[in-house]
C-alpha positions as CSV (number, residue, x, y, z in Angstrom):
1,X,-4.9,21.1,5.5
2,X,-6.8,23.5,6.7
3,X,-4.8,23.4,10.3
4,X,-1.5,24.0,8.3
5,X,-2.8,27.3,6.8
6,X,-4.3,28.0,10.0
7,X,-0.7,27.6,11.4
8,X,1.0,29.5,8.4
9,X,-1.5,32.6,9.2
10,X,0.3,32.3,12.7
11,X,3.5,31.9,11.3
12,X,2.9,35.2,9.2
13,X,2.0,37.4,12.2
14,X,5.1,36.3,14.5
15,X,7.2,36.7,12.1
16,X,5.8,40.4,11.3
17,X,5.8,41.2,14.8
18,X,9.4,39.5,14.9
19,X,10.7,42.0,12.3
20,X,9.0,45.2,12.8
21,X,11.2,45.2,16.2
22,X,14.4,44.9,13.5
23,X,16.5,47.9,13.5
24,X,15.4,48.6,10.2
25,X,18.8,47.3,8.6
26,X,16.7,44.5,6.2
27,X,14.3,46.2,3.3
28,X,10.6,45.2,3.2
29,X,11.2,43.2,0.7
30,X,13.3,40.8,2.2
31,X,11.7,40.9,4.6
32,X,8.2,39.6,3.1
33,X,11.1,37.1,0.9
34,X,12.3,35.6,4.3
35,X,8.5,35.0,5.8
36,X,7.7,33.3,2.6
37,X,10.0,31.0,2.8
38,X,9.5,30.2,6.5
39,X,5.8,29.6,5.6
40,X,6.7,27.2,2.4
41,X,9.1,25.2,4.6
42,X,6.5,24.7,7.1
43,X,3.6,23.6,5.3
44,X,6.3,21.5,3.3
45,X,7.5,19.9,6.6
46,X,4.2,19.2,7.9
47,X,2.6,18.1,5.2
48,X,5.1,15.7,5.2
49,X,4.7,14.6,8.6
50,X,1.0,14.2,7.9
51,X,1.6,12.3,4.9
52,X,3.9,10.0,7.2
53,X,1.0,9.2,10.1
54,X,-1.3,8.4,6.9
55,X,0.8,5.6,5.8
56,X,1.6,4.2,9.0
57,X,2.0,0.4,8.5
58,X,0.7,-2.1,10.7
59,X,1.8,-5.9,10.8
60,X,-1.2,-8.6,11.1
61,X,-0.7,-12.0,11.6
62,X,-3.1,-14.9,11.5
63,X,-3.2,-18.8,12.2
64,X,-4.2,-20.8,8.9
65,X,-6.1,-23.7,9.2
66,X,-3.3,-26.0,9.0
67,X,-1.2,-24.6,12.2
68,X,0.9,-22.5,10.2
69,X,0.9,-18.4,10.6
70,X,0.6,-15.9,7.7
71,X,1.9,-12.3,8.5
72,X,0.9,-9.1,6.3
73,X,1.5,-5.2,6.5
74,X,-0.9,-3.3,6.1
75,X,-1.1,0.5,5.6
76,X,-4.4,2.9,5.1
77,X,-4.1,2.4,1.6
78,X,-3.8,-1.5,1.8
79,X,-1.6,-4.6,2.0
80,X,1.5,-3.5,1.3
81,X,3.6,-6.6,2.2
82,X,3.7,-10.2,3.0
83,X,6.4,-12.2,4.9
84,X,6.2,-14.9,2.2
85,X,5.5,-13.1,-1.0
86,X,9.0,-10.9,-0.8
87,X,7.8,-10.3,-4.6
88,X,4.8,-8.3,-4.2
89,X,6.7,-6.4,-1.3
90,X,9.5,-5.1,-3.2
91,X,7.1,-4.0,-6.2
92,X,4.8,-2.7,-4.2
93,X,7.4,-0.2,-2.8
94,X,9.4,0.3,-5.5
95,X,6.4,2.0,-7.4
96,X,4.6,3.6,-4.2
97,X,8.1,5.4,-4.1
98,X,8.8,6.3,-7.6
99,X,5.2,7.5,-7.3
100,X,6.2,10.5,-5.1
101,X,9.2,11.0,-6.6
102,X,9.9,14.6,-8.3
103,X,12.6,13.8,-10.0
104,X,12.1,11.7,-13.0
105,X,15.5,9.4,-13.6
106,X,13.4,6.1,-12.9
107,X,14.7,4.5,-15.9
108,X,16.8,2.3,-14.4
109,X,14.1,0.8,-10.8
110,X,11.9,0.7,-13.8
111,X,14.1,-1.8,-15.6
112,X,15.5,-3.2,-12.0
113,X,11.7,-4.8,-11.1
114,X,11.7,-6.7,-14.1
115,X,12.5,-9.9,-12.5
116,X,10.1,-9.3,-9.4
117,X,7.1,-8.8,-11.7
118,X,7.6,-11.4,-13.8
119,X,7.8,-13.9,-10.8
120,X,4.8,-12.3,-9.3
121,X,2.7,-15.5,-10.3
122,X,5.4,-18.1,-9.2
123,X,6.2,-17.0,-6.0
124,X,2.5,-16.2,-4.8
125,X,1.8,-17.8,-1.6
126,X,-0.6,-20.8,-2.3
127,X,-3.7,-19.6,-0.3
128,X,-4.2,-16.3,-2.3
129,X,-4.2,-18.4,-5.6
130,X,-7.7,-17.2,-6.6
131,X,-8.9,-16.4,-9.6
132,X,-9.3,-13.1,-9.5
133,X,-6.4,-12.3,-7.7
134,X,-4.4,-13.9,-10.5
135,X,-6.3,-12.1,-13.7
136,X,-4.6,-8.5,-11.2
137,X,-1.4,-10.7,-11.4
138,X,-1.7,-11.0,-15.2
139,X,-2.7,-7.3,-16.1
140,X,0.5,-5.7,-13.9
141,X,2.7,-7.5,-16.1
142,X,1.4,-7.0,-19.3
143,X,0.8,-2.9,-18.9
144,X,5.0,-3.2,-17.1
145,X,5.5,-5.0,-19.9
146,X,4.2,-2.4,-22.0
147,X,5.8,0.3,-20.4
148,X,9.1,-1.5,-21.0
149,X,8.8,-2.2,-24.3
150,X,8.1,1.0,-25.5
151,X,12.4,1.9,-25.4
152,X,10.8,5.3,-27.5
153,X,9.0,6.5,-24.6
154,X,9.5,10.1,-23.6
155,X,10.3,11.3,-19.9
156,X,6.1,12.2,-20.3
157,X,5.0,9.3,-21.7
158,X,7.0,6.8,-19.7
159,X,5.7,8.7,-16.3
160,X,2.0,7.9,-17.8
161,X,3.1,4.4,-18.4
162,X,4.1,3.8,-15.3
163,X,1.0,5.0,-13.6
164,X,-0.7,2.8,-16.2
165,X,1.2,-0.2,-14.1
166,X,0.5,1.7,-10.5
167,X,-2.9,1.9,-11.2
168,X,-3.2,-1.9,-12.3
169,X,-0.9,-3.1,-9.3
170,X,-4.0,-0.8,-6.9
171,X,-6.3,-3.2,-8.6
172,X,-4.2,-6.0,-7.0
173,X,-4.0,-4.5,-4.1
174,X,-7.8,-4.0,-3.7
175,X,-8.9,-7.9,-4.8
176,X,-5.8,-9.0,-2.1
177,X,-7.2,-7.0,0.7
178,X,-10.9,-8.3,-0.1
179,X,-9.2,-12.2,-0.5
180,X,-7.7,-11.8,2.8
181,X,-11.1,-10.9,4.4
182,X,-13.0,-13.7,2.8
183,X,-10.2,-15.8,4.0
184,X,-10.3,-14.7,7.7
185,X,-14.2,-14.7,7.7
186,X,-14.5,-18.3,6.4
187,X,-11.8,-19.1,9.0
188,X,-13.9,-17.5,11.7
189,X,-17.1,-19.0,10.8
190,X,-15.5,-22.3,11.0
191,X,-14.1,-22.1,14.4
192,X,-17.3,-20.6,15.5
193,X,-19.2,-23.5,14.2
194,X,-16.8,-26.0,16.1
195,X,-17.1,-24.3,19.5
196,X,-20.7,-24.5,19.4
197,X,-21.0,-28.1,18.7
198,X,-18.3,-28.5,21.6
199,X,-20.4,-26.9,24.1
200,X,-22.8,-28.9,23.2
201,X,-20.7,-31.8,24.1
202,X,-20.6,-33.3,20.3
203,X,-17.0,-33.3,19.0
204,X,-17.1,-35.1,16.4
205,X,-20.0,-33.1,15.1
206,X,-17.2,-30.1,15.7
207,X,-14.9,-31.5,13.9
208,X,-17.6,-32.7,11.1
209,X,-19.0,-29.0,11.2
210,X,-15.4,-27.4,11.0
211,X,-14.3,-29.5,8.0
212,X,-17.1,-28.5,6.3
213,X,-17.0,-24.7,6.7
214,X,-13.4,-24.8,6.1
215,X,-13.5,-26.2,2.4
216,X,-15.1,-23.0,1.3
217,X,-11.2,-22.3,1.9
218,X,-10.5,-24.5,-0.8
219,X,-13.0,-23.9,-3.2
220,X,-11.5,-20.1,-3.1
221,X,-8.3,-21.6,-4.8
222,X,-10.1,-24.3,-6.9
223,X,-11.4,-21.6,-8.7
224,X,-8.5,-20.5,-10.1
């Protein structure tokens, strides 16, 4: 922030110099009017830009443990997407974008995820199935359902509503992002433990030593 006012400062001078060489023909009023505006649509614009490299979203894949691959986005704010849990995806958009928007006629993408949220629990892919990740699943619907409910609701109160179900749908966001590290961990771990008892010439005390590590996997979605 501090560059963009740094750059609008800039922006002021040029301009001044810019017009002072005028023939005189514009008023110093308009004058000062026209550099405002070049300074607001600048910071505007490159705020904007900034906000743009902040949220750039990065695709990570990874090779579960029984040969199949699971891909994510990710963006500096979290997981944003999954190939296989379209879901979460859409939601996750939907109200990221209704978040930033200034104009409030949401009424109707409000109404639109219905179906998306609800399914949120049966379309969950199978290996994020924990416990905790679920009780997330279960408070987004209940505050969208809520915020639906409420057919009363002012332009005001439906906004704070809805942020009510952002701020829930963060929380599931958060417990994902920590899920998908456990999962990668235990999944390193494991593989770490068979390569050093292959070295060592023992494979069936690799494939002994994998198995093992590898059902903390499973206890992950046992608790549940």
């Amino acid at each position: 922030m501090n560059s963009i006012k740094l750059f609008a400062t800039a922006l002021t001078v040029s301009s001044f110099m810019f017009v002072s060489c005028d023939d005189g023909s514009k008023k110093a009023s308009d004058i000062k009017e026209d550099i405002s505006e070049k300074i607001e649509t600048t910071i505007d614009n490159m705020e904007k830009e900034g906000e743009e490299v902040m949220e750039e979203v990065k695709t990570r894949t990874y090779k579960m443990k029984d040969g199949t691959s699971i891909a994510y986005d990710i963006d500096s704010k979290g997981i944003v997407g999954f190939d296989d849990w379209n879901d979460y995806t859409i939601v996750n958009y939907e109200l990221a974008d209704m978040r930033k928007s200034k104009n409030f006629t949401i009424a109707e993408r409000i109404n639109n995820m219905n179906y998306r949220i609800a399914n949120l629990g049966n379309t969950i892919p199978a290996w994020l199935k924990t416990e905790e990740v679920m009780e997330d699943v279960a408070d987004v619907q209940k505050e969208y359902k809520e915020l639906i409910d409420d057919k009363d609701a002012s332009e005001e109160e439906m906004k704070e509503n809805l942020e009510e179900v952002s701020e829930k749908f963060d929380d599931l966001k958060e417990e994902l992002d920590e899920t998908v590290k456990e999962y990668t961990k235990i999944h390193k771990e494991a593989i770490e433990e068979f390569n050093e008892e292959i070295k060592k010439g023992k494979i069936n005390a690799a494939i002994e030593e994998y198995n093992e590590e590898i059902k903390k996997l499973d206890k992950m979605i046992e608790k549940k």
